[in-house]
N, C-alpha and C positions, 0 to 999 in steps of 0.2 A: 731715579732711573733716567739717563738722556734717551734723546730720541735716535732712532736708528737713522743712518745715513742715507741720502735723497737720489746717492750714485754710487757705483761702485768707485773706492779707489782703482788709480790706473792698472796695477798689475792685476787685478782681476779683468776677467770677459765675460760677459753675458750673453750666449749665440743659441743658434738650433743647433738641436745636437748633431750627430750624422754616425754614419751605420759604424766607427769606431768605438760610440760611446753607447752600443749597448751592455757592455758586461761591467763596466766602471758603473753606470746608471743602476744595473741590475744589485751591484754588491749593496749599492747608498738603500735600495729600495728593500732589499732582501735585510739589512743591518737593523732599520727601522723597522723592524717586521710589519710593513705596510703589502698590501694587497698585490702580488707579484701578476698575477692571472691576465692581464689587460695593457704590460708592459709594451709599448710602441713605439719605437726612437724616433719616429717621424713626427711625432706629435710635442715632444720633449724637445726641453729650454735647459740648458745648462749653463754652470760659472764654472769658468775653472782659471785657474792660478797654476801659472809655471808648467804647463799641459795635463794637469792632472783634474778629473771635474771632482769638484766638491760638493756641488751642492746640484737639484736638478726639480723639475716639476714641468707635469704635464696637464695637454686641454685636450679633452677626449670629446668628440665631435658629437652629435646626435641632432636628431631632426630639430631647429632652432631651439638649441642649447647647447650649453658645451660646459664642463663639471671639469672640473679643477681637481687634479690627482697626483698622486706620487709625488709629490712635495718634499724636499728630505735634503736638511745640510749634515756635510759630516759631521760626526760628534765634535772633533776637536774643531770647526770652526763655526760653532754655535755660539749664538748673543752675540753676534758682531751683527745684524741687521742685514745677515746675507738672505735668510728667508722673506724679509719684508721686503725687500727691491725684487725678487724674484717675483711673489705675489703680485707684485704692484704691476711690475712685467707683463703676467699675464692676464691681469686683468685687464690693461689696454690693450691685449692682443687679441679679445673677445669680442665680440661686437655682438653675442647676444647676450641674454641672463647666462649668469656663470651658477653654477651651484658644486656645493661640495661637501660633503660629509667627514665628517672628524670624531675622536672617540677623547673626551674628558672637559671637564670644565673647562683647562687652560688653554687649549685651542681653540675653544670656541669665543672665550673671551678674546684670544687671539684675533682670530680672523674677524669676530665683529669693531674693534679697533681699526682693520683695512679696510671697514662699510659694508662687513656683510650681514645679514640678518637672518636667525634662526627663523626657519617654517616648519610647519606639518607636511609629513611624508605626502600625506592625500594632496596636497597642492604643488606638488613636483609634475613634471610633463611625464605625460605617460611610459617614455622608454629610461626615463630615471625610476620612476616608480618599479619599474622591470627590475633595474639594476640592484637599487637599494632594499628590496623587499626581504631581505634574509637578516641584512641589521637591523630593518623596522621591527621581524619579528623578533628580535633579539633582545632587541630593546624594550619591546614589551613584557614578553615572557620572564625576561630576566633583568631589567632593567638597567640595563648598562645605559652607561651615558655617551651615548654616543649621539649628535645632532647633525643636521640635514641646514647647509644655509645655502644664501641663495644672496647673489651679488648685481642688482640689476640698476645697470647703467643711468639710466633716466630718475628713478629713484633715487640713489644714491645722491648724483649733482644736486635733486631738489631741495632735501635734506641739509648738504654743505651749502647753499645757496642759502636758505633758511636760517642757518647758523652763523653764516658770514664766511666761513672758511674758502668761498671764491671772490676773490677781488679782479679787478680788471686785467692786473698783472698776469696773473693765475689762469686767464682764458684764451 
């Protein structure tokens, strides 16, 4: 498997969305059957090619934190690495702990590949604990696989620092 792309090709754009791209954003979020309830076009980042958004993901704001949601490329333009440069997106556009919750192994292997690191629910900041508290018990009760990670800035660089993956170039 190569590695996803570091940019988007030129006919793609990468922008904030704007009050146009709520019902394209809603269809991507609604398709994915991901959490419709907390949809905000102010807060959303979207790609889109040829005027049409494809792909889109949001940072939902809370008292020093901000969680990483509605994530969602179109079907037909999945595996091209449009998700990974969006992620990577918003994670420089957080400047606090990001955290975010995901349902199956494969995303969570996912998103720990872009330096995030599963936690326990009890160590989420208290208005994510609010938020999350219905998958926690979900997850317990019934044990779905759903995890809670958490992508903190300082952390991360020490980590790739440790490993070498920052050279001088790179800073």
């Amino acid at each position: 498997m190569s590695d996803p792309p570091s940019q988007l090709p030129p006919e793609f754009t990468l922008r904030k969305a704007t009050p146009e791209d709520i019902w394209p954003i809603r269809r991507l979020v609604f398709g994915a059957k991901l959490d419709p309830t907390q949809i905000r076009w102010r807060q959303f980042w979207a790609i889109e090619r040829q005027g049409e958004v494809i792909a889109c993901g949001q940072l939902r704001e809370f008292k020093n934190c901000r969680e990483l949601g509605s994530l969602v490329v179109a079907a037909s333009w999945r595996n091209r690495g449009l998700g990974t440069i969006l992620t990577r997106h918003l994670i420089a556009e957080s400047p606090e702990p990001l955290y975010l919750e995901c349902v199956g192994r494969g995303l969570m292997e996912y998103y720990r590949r872009l330096g995030f690191a599963a936690i326990a629910w009890k160590n989420l900041p208290r208005p994510l604990q609010v938020k999350f508290a219905l998958s926690h018990l979900a997850n317990r009760l019934l044990k779905l696989p759903i995890f809670i990670m958490k992508y903190d800035h300082l952390t991360t660089e020490a980590q790739r620092t440790r490993r070498g993956d920052l050279s001088e170039q790179n800073l």
